[in-house]
C-alpha positions in Angstrom: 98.1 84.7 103.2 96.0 81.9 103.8 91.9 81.6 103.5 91.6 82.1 107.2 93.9 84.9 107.6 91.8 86.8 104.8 88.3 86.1 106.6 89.9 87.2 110.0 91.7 90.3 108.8 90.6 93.4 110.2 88.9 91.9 113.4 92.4 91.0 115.4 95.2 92.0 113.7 96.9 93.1 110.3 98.7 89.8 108.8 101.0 92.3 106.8 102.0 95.0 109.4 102.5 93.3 112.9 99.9 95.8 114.2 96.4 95.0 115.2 93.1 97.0 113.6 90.8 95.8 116.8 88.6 98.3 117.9 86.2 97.1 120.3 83.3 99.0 122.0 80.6 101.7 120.6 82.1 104.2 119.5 80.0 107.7 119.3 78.5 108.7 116.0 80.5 111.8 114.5 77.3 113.2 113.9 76.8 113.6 118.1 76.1 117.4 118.8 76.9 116.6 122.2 80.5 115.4 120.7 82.2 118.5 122.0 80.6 118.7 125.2 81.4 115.3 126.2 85.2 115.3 125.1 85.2 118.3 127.2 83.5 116.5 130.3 85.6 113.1 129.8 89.1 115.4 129.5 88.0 117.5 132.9 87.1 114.2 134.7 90.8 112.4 134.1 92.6 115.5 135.2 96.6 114.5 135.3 95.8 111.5 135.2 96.2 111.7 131.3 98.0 113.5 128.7 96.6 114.1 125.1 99.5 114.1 122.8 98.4 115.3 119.3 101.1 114.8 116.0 100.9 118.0 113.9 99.1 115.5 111.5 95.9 115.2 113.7 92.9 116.8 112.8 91.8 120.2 114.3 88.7 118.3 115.9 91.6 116.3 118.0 94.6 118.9 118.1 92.1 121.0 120.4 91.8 118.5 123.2 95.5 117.8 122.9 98.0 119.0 126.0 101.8 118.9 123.5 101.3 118.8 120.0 104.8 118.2 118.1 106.4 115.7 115.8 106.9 112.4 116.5 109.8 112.1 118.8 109.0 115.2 120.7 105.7 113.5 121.6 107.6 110.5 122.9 110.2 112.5 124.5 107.0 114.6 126.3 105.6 111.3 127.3 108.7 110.4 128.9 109.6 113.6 130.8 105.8 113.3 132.5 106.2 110.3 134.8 103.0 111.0 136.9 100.4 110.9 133.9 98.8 106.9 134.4 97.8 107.5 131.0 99.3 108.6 127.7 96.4 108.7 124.9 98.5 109.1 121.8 97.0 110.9 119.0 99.5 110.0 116.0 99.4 106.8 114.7 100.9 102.9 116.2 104.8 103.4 115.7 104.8 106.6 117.7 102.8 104.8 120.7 105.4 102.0 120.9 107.8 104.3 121.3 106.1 106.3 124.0 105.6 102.9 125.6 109.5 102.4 125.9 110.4 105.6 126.4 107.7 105.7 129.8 108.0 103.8 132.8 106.4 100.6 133.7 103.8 102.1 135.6 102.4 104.3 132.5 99.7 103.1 130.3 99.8 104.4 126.6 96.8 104.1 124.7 96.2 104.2 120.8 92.5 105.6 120.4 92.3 103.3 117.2 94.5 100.7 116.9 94.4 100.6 112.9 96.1 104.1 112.9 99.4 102.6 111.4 102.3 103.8 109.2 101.9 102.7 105.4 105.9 103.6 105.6 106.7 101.5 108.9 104.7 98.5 107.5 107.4 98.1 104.5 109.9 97.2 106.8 108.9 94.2 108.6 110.9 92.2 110.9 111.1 88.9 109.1 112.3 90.9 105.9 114.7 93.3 107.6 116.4 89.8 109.5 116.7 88.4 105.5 118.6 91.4 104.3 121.0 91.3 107.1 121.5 87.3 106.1 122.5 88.3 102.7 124.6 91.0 104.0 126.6 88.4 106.0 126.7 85.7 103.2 128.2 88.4 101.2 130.6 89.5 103.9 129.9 93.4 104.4 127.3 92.6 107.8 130.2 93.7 110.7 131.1 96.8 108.1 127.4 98.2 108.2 125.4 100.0 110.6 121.9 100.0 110.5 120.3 103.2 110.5 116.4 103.4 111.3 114.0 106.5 110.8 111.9 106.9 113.6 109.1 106.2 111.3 109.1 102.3 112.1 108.0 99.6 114.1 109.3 98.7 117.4 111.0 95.8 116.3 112.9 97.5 113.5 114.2 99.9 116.0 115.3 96.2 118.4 116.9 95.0 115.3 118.7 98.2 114.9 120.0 99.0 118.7 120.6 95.0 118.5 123.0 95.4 115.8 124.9 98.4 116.9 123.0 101.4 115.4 121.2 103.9 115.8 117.2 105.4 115.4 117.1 109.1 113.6 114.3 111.9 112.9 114.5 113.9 109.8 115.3 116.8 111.7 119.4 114.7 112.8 119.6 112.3 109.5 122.9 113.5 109.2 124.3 113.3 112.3 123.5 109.6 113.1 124.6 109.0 109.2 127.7 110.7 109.8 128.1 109.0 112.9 127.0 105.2 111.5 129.5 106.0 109.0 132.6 106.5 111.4 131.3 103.2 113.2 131.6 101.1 109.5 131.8 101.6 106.0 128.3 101.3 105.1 124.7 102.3 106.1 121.5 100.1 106.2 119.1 103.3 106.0 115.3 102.0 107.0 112.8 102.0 106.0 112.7 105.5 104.1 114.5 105.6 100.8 114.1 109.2 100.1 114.9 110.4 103.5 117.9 108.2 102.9 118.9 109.2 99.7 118.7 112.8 100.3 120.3 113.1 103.5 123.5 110.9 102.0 123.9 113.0 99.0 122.4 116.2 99.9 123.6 116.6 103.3 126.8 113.9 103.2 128.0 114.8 99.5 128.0 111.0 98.7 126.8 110.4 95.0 123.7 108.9 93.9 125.8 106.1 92.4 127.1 105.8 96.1 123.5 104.5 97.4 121.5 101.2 96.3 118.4 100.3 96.8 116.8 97.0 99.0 113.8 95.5 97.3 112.5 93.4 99.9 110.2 91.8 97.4 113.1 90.4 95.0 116.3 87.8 96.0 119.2 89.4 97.3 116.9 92.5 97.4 117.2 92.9 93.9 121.6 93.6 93.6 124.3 91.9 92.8 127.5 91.4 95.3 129.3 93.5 94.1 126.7 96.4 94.1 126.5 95.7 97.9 130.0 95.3 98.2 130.1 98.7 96.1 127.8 100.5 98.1 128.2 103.2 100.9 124.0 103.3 101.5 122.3 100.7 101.2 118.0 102.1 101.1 115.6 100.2 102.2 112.6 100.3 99.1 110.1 102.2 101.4 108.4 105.7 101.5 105.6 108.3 102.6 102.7 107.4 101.1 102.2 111.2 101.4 105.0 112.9 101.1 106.0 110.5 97.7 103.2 111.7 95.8 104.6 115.4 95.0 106.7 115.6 91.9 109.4 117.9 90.6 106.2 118.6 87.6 104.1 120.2 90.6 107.1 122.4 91.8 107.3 123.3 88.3 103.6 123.9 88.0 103.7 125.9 91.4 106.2 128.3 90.6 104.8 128.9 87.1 101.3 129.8 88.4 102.6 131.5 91.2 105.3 134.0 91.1 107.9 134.4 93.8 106.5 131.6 95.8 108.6 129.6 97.7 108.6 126.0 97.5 109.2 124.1 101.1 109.4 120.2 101.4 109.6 117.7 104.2 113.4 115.6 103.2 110.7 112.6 102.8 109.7 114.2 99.4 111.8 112.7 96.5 115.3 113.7 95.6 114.2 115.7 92.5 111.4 117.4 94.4 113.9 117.9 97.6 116.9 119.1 94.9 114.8 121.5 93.9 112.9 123.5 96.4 113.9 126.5 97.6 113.7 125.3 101.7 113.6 121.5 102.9 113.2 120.5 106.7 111.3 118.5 109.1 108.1 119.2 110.7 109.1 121.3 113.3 111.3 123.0 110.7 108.7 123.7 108.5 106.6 124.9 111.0 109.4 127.5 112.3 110.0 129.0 109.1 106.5 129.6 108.2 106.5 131.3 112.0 109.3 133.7 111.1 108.3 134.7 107.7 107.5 138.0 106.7 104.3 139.3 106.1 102.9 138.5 102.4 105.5 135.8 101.6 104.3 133.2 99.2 104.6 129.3 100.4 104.1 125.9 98.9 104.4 123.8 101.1 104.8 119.6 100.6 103.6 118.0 103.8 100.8 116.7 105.3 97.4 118.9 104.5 96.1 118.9 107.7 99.3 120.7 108.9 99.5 123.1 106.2 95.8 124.0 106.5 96.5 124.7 110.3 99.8 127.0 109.6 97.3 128.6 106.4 94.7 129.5 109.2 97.2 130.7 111.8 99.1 132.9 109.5 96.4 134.7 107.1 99.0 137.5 106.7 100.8 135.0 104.4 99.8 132.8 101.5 100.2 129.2 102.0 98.8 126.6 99.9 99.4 123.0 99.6 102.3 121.9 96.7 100.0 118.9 95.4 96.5 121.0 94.1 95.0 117.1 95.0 93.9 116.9 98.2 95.7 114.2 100.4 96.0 113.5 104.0 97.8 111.0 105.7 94.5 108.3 105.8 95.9 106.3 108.7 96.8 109.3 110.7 93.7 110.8 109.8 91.7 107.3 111.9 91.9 109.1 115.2 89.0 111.4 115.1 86.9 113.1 118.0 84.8 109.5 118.3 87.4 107.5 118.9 89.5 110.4 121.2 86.1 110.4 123.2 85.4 106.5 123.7 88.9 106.2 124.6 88.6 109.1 127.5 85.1 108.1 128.4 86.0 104.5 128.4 89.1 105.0 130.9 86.4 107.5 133.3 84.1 104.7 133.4 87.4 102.4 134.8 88.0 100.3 131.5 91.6 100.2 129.7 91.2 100.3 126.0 93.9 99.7 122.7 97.2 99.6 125.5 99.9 99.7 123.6 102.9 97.1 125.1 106.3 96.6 123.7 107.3 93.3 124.4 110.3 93.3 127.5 113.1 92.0 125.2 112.1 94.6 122.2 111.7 97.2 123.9 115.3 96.1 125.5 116.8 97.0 122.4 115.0 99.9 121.1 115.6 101.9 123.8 119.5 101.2 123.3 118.9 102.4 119.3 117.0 105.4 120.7 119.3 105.9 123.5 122.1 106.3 120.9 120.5 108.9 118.7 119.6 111.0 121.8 123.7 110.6 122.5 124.6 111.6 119.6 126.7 114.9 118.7 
């Protein structure tokens, strides 16, 4: 990073996550009393014109003004079935609004309410490194044997590279199925950029060992391996996680079940292995959201996800105790940008006839990321 790119940084774009952090305009002070009211009045005045997708990560001050609330790819997949909303305001954070953008049609306009909502995880996985792994990969001859593998959790262009090199996107909720499936394509896996999602879905879900996967240091030559542990390898993990979902450790599941008796411990598969290997349930946001639904009256949970969504499912279901696994308080900080003042200037800005943070997937990108997502929604 050069002297100019450090006194520029934040005013056009992110020089380490090929996303941009502009946010132009006034935006309304939280502190508004009218706040409410005029999310209320902007909401009525674009009618269908809009839909308000809200991730289960949002805060309750935005889930309320939200149409579908859901997990990543069900937002995307919402966005797509609606092809006579002009406008998509996406409430989740930038990789989710690319993928709205090629999912929709031409005609739709998806629009980030602050365009420095990113993905700590996404940004580990950039383009320029993810095209220097697969050159080592050829140099050391296993590239035509291995099939990348992306989490939905990443950019647009890591889902391009992926479609473009004859693989496939996946959500934590069908990790196995498009590993099982990359693996009758090849002999190997490129999993990106998650390494825990990664790891636990090849040896918890596949049976592969631990000594089956190795793991891609971007940061290091050759990613940090030798030939022959690439050549060796049946995953290859990219060296990237949940900023959120990384921080509980198999000490607080310990520390949970000791202070806490017949509580039951239930992780998102983005925790680590020993956190994962040892809850008592482990499944994706939807999942986790469904099991807390049908459990019974006065069941104990600790739950290792997001806090905003286990607060929510705390509040909806008071005949149960839930409690957050880490007793620190964490939320996802970039999710947790898109607040009420930024929702509002985004509606009020588009009533008043402006167009604000448009998210665009270049033509050729997009060409190839919808392939990669088009395979996963084909798979078995």
């Amino acid at each position: 990073m050069t002297l100019l790119d450090l006194l520029t940084l934040g005013r056009e774009s992110d020089f380490g996550s090929e996303r941009g952090v502009s946010c132009t305009g006034e935006l309304p002070a939280a502190s508004d009393p009218s706040l409410v009211e005029r999310a209320r009045v902007a909401r009525s005045a674009l009618g269908n014109r809009a839909m308000v997708l809200g991730h289960h990560y949002q805060r309750d001050e935005v889930i309320e003004f939200a149409d579908i609330t859901g997990d990543s790819f069900k937002l995307a997949q919402s966005a797509a079935a609606d092809s006579s909303a002009e406008y998509i305001i996406f409430c989740g954070v930038h990789f989710m609004a690319e993928s709205a953008d090629i999912l929709t049609s031409p005609a739709q306009k998806v629009i980030l309410p602050d365009l420095a909502a990113g993905c700590s995880m996404a940004d580990m996985a950039t383009a320029n490194q993810v095209n220097e792994c697969w050159k080592v990969l050829e140099e050391v001859g296993v590239a035509d044997s291995t099939i990348p593998v992306t989490y939905m959790n990443s950019s647009a262009a890591i889902k391009s590279f992926t479609g473009k090199n004859g693989g496939t996107v996946c959500t934590s909720s069908n990790a196995k199925r498009a590993m099982n499936w990359a693996l009758e394509q090849g002999e190997k896996i490129l999993f990106l950029p998650d390494q825990h999602l990664g790891r636990n879905t090849a040896v918890l879900s596949l049976g592969l060992s631990l000594e089956d996967c190795v793991l891609w240091n971007p940061w290091k030559p050759m990613g940090g391996l030798t030939s022959e542990e690439i050549r060796n390898a049946k995953v290859i993990l990219w060296r990237g996680h949940c900023s959120v979902h990384g921080r509980f450790s198999l000490d607080t599941v310990h520390e949970v079940r000791e202070r806490i008796p017949g509580v039951q411990v239930l992780v998102h598969p983005e925790c680590k292995y020993e956190v994962v290997s040892n809850a008592d349930v482990v499944g994706s946001t939807e999942m986790i959201i469904r099991t807390i639904e049908a459990a019974p009256a006065g069941s104990k949970w600790a739950i290792g996800t997001e806090l905003n969504l286990v607060s929510r499912l705390a509040k909806n279901h008071p005949d149960k105790s839930i409690l957050f696994l880490d007793r620190t308080v964490c939320y996802c900080s970039t999710m947790n940008r898109i607040d009420l003042p930024h929702l509002v200037w985004a509606m009020e800005s588009l009533v008043n006839g402006h167009l604000v943070n448009q998210i665009q997937v270049s033509p050729e990108v997009a060409k190839f990321s919808r392939i990669a997502l088009e395979r996963m929604l084909a798979l078995p």
